[in-house]
N, C-alpha and C positions, 0 to 999 in steps of 0.2 A: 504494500500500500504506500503510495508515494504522497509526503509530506513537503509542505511550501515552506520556507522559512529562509530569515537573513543569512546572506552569504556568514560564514565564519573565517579565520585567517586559514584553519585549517583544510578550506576547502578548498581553497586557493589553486591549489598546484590540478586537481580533476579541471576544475572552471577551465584554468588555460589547454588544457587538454582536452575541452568539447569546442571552446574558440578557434582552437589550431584544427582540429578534426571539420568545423561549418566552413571556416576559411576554405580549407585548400579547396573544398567541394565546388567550391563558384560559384552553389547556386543561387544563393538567398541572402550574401551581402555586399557589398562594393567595399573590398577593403584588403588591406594585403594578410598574409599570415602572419599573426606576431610572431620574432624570432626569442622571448623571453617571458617571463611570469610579469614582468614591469610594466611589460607592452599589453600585456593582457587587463591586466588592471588600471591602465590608461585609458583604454578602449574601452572596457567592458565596465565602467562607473558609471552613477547617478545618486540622484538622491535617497533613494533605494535597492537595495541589490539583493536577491533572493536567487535561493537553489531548491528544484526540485531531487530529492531524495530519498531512495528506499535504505533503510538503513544506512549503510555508507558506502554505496553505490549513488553518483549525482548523476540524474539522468536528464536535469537540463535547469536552467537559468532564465533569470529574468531583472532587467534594470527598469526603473521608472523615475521619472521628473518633469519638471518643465518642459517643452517643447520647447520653447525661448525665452532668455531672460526680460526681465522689464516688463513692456506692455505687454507683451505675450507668456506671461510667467503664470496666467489664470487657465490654460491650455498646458494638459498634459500629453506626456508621450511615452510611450515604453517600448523595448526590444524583448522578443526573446530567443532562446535558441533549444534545441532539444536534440540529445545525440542520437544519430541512427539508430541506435537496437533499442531504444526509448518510444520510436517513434511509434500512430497507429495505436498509443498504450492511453490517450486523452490525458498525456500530460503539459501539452498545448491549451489544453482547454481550461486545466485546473490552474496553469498561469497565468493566463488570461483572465478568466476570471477574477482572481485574487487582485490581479493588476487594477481590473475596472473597480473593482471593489476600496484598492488603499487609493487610488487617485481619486476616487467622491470620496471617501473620509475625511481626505484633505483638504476640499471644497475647491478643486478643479472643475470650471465649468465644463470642458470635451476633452476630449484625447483624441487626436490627430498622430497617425502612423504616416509619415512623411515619404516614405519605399519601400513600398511589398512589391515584390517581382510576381508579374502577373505569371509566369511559369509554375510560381509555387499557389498551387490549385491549392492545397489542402489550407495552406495558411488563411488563403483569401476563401475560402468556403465558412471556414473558423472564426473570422472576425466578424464575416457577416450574417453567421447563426447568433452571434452575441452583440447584435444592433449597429455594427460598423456599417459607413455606406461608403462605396468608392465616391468623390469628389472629384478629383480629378487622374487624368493617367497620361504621364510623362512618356510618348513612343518613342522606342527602341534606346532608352537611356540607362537599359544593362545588359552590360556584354555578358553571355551564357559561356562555360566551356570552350563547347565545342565551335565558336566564333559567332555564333549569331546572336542575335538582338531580341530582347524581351521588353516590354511596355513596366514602367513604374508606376504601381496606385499610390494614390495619397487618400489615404481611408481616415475617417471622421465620426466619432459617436460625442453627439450630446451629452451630456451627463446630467 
């Protein structure tokens, strides 16, 4: 049974280890692979950071904050990431969830996902069973693998 809670120091070194694993995949972020645990926790911060885990197996992650500072600091955003043999298990969901849930306690008015790669069906199937609606879609602004071009959504739920 997999349990939500704030990242620990200890968890640290798995975290860079599902970051280095989504990285190299290409599919689902625009960003290079970290080459250390520093890079990782550079990248991988917010105002919130949580791991999904079964005992002491992390099976995936999640940051949350602002969207943008200042005037747009009333607008949340969060990331998350789920390893392979995780996946398919609704631990996407259970992050998600939890996410929508600490950014209204916070009294964030919406949360806007700034790049989902229209590729990743399941994510975008997942945001929008949980009231997300595509806004807008950025064409062919991520490169795939194998050289071709995916569309960028910019997904938005009210809160």
């Amino acid at each position: 049974m997999a349990l939500i809670r704030p990242v620990e120091e200890a968890d640290w070194p798995q975290v860079h280890d599902l970051v280095v694993e989504v990285a190299s995949a290409g599919q689902t972020y625009a960003m290079d692979v970290p080459a250390s645990l520093e890079e990782t926790r550079s990248f991988w911060s917010g105002e919130h950071v949580v791991v999904a885990v079964d005992e002491d197996k992390l099976l995936g992650s999640a940051k949350m904050h602002a969207n943008r500072p200042a005037q747009g600091s009333h607008v949340g955003t969060a990331s998350f990431m789920v390893g392979e043999a995780a996946r398919g298990q609704g631990i996407g969901r259970l992050m998600g969830e939890y996410a929508v849930d600490w950014l209204r306690s916070r009294g964030f008015e919406a949360i806007q996902f700034n790049a989902v790669v229209s590729t990743n069906t399941a994510a975008v199937r997942l945001w929008e069973s949980l009231g997300f609606a595509v806004v807008g879609t950025v064409p062919a602004a991520f490169r795939l693998p194998d050289g071709a071009y995916a569309d960028l959504h910019v997904m938005h739920l009210a809160l």
